[in-house]
C-alpha positions in Angstrom: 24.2 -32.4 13.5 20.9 -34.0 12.8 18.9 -33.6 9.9 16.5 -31.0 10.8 20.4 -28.5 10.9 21.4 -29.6 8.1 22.7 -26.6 7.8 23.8 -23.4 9.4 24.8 -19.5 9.5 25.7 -17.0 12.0 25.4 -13.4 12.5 27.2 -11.6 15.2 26.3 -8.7 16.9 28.8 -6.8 19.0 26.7 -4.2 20.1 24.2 -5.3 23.1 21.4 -2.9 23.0 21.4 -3.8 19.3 20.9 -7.6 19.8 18.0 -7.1 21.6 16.4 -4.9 19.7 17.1 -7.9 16.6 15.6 -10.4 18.8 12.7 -8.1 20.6 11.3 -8.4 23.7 11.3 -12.2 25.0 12.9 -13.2 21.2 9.3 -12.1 19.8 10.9 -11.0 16.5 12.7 -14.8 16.8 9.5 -16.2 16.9 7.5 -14.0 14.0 10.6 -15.1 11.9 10.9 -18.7 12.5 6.7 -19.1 11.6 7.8 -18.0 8.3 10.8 -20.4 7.4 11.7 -23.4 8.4 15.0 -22.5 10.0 15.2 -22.2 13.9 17.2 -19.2 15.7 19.7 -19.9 18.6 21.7 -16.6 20.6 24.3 -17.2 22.8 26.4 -14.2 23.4 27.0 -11.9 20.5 26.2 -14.9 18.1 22.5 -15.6 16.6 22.6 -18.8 14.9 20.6 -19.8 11.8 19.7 -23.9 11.6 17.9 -25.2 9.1 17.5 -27.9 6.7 17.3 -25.6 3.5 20.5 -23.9 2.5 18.3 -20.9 0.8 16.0 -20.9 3.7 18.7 -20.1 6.2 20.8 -18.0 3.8 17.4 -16.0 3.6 17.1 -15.6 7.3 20.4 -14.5 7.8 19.8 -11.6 5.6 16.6 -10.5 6.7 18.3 -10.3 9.8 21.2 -8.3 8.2 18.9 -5.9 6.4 17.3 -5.6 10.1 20.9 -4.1 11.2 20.8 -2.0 8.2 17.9 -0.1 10.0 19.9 0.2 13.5 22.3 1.5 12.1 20.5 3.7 10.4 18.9 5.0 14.2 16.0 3.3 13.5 14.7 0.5 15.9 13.0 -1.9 14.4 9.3 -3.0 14.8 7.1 -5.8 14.3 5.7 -4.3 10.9 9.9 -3.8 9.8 10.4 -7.4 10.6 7.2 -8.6 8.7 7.9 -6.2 5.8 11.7 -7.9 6.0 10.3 -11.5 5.7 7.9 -10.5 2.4 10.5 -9.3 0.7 12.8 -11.8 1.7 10.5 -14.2 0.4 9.7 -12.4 -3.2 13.3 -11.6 -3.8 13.2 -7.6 -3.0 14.8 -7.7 0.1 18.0 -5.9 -1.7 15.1 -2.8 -2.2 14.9 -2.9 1.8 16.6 0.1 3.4 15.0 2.6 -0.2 11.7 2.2 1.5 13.3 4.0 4.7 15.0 6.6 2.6 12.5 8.8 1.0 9.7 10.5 3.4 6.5 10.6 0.9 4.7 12.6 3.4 3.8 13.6 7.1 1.4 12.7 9.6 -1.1 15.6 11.2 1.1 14.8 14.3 4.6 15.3 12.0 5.0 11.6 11.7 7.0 10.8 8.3 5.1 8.5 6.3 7.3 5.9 4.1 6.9 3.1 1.9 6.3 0.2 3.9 7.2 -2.7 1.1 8.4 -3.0 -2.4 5.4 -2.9 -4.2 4.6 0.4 -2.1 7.8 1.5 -3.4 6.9 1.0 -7.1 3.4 3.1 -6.8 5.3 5.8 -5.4 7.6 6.0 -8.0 4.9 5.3 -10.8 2.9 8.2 -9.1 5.7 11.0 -9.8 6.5 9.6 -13.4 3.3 9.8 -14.5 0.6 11.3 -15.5 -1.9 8.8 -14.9 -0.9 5.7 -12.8 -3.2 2.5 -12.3 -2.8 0.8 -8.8 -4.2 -3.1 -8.9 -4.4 -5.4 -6.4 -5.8 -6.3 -3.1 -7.5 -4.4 -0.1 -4.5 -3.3 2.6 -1.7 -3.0 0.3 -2.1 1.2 1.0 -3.2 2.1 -2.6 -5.8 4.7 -1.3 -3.6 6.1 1.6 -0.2 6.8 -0.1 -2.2 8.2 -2.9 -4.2 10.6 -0.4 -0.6 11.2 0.9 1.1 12.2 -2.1 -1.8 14.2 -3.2 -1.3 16.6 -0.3 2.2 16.9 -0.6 1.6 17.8 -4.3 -0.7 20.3 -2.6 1.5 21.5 0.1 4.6 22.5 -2.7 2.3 23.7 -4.8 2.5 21.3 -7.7 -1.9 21.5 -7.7 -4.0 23.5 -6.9 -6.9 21.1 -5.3 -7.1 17.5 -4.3 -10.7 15.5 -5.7 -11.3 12.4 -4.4 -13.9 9.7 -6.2 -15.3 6.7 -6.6 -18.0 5.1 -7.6 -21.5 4.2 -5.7 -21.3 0.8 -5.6 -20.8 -2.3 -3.0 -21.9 -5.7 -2.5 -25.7 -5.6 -2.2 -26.0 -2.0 -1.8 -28.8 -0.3 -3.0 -28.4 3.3 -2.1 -31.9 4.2 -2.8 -33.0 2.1 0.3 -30.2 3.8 2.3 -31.7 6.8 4.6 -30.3 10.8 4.2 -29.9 12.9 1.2 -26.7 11.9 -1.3 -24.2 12.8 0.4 -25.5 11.2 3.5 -25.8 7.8 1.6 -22.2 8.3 -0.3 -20.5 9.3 2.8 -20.0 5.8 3.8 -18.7 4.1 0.5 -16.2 7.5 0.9 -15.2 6.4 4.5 -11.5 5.3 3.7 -10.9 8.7 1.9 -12.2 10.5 4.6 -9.8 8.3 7.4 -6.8 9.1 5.4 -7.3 12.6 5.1 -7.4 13.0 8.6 -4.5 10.8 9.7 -2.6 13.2 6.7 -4.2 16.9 7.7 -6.1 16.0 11.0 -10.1 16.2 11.1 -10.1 20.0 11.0 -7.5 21.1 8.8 -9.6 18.5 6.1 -12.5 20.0 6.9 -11.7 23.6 6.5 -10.3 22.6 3.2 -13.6 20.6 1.9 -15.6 24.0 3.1 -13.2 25.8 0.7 -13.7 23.5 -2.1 -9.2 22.6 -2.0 -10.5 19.2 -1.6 -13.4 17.8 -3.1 -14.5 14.3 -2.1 -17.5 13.3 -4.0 -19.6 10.3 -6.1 -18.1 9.3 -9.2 -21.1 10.8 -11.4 -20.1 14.1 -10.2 -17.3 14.5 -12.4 -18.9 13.9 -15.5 -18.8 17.3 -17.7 -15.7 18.9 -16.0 -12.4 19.3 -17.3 -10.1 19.1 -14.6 -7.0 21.3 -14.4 -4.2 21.7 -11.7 -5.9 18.6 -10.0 -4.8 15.6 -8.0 -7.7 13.5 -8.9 -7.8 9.8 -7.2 -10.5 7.4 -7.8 -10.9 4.4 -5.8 -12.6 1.4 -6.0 -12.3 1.4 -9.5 -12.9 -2.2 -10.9 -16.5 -1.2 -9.6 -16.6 1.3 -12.9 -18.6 0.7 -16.3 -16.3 1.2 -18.7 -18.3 4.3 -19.9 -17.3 5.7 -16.4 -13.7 4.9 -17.3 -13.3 6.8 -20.2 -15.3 9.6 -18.6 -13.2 9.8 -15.7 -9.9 9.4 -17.8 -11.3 12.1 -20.2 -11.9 14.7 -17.6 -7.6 15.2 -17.1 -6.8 18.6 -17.8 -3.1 20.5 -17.9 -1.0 20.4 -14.8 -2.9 17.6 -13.5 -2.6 13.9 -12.0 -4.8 10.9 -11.8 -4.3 7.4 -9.7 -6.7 5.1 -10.4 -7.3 2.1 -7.5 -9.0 -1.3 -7.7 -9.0 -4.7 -6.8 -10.4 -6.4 -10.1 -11.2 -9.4 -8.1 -14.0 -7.4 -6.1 -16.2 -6.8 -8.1 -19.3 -5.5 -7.3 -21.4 -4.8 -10.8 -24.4 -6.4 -11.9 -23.3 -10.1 -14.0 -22.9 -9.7 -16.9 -21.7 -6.1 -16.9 -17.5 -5.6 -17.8 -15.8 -3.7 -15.3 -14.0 -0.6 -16.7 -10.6 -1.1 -14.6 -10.3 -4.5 -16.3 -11.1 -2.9 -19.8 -8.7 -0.2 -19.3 -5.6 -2.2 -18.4 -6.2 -4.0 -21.7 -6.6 -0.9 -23.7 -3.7 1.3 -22.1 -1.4 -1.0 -21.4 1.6 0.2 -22.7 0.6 3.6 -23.2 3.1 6.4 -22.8 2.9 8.2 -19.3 0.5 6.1 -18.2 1.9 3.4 -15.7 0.3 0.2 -14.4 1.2 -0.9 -10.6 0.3 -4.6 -9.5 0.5 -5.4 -5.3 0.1 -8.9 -4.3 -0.6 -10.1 -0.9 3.2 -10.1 -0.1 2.2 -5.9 -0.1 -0.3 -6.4 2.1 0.6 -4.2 5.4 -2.4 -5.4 7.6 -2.5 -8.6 10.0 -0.1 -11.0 8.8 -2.7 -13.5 8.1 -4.7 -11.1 5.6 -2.2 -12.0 3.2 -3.0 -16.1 4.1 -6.7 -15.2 3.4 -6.1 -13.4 -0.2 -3.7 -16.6 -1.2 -6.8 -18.9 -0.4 -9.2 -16.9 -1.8 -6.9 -16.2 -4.8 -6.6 -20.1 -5.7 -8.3 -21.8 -8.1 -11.1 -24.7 -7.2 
C-alpha cells in the first residue's frame, strides 16, 4: 500500500439498485465526494472502498456514505444537493443531525412538494422560529433564511396560528437611489421585494399570492410602512435587515403585538448604509443577545444551499487581507 492509502475502510452494499443510486450515474456522486476529501473511492462488487492518507478523512467518507444509506432506506433516493448537504455536515461535525432534516416537513410546495430543512444550520432556524417569539437569522445570502421563513409563515397561516402574513424590508441597495428609479413606490420597491415575491409563489403559486395580497392576508411592503402600527396575530418577516438604522430596529421590533411572530434576516457583512451610519441588525444582536424568547440563528457558508462554489466565494471574501 503506498502512501497516498495509507489508510482504508469499506462499506458494503448488498442491495444493487441501492449501490448505484450511492455512486450515481457514471460514479458522479464518487466524484462530487472525492473533490471534497482527500480520500479516493474504489467499487468492486457489493464493496466501495475508502483510501486515503488521513485516518479522519476516510472515516468521514465512510459515514457520509452511511448517512447516504440512511436516506435509502428511508425510500428516499438520494440527489446531488443530499450528497453536498452530506459532505457540509460531514465537514462541520453535524452529520449525526443528518436524517432530522428529512424528518419534519416544514411546509409544501404550490405543486404539493414537501419542503424540508436542507442542512443543520436550516435545522436550527426552524427550530428557533417555533420557540420563539422573535428570532434573528444572520449570515450569508443562499443559506434559505427568507424562504423557510416565507414557508413557515404560511403554514402558521394555513393552521390558523395568524391571521396575516407582512413581509418587509427596507429600501436600500448598493448604489440605489430610488428617487432616480422610474414608477410610483410600489413600482420602485417591487424590485428590492423580488425574493419575497419568488417565494411566495413557489409556496402558494402566483395566484393563490395574489388573491391573498388583493385581500390584504398578506402584505408585502417598504419597511417605512410599518411605522405607527401595532401588529397583532401577525407573521411579520423583515429581510435584509443589516440594511436598518437602528431607529428602524427598534421601530420594527416595537410594532409586535399579541399572538404574533417576527424573523428578522441579514447578512451584516452586506451592508449597504451610508459610512458612517451603524446598522440596526448589528446594534440589536448586541443589545438582545440573551434576551428571553428572543433567539439568535448564525449560517455560515457550510449552509449555503446554492452552487457548491458559492460557499468558496463567501470563505474568500470572508478572510481577512
Amino acid at each position: 500500500m503506498n502512501q497516498e492509502q495509507a489508510f482504508n475502510k469499506q462499506v458494503t452494499v448488498t442491495n444493487p439498485d441501492w449501490l448505484i443510486a450511492l455512486l450515481g450515474i457514471s460514479d458522479k456522486y464518487v466524484r462530487l465526494i472525492e473533490n471534497h476529501f482527500a480520500v479516493s473511492i474504489a467499487s468492486r462488487g457489493e464493496v466501495i472502498t475508502i483510501m486515503g492518507n488521513d485516518e479522519d478523512e476516510v472515516e468521514k467518507v465512510r459515514q457520509v456514505l452511511l448517512s447516504l444509506l440512511q436516506l435509502l432506506e428511508h425510500h428516499i433516493t438520494p440527489r446531488s444537493m443530499d450528497v453536498i448537504t452530506a459532505v457540509k455536515m460531514a465537514k462541520n461535525g453535524t452529520l449525526d443531525y443528518f436524517i432530522n432534516l428529512y424528518e419534519e416537513v416544514i411546509g409544501r410546495a404550490a405543486d404539493g412538494t414537501a419542503i424540508r430543512a436542507k442542512n443543520f444550520g436550516q435545522l436550527q432556524y426552524v427550530k428557533a422560529i417555533h420557540q420563539h417569539d422573535v428570532v434573528f437569522g444572520m449570515g450569508p445570502a443562499g443559506t434559505g433564511k427568507t424562504f423557510l421563513a416565507v414557508v413557515m409563515a404560511v403554514q402558521a397561516m394555513r393552521e390558523g396560528q395568524v391571521k396575516k402574513v407582512i413581509l418587509t424590508r427596507p429600501a436600500v441597495e448598493a448604489g440605489e437611489n430610488l428617487g432616480f428609479l422610474p414608477g410610483d413606490l410600489k413600482e420602485k420597491v417591487d424590485p428590492y421585494l423580488r425574493p419575497i415575491y419568488d417565494a411566495l409563489y413557489t409556496v402558494y403559486g402566483t395566484e393563490q399570492t395574489n388573491r391573498l395580497m388583493e385581500r390584504g392576508v398578506i402584505e408585502i411592503a417598504p419597511l417605512a410602512y410599518m411605522r405607527g402600527r401595532t401588529l397583532d396575530d401577525a407573521f411579520v418577516i423583515l429581510d435584509e435587515a443589516q440594511n436598518t438604522t437602528i431607529a428602524q430596529m427598534k421601530m420594527f421590533l416595537t410594532r409586535l403585538g399579541f399572538g404574533s411572530k417576527m424573523i428578522i434576516n441579514g447578512d451584516q457583512t452586506q451592508i449597504d448604509l451610508p459610512k458612517g451610519v451603524k446598522s440596526g441588525l448589528i446594534d440589536a444582536e448586541h443589545k438582545l443577545k440573551g434576551t428571553k424568547r428572543i433567539e439568535f440563528v448564525k449560517f455560515d457558508e457550510f449552509d449555503v444551499v446554492r452552487h457548491p462554489v458559492v460557499a468558496d466565494i463567501i470563505r474568500a471574501y470572508s478572510r481577512e487581507n
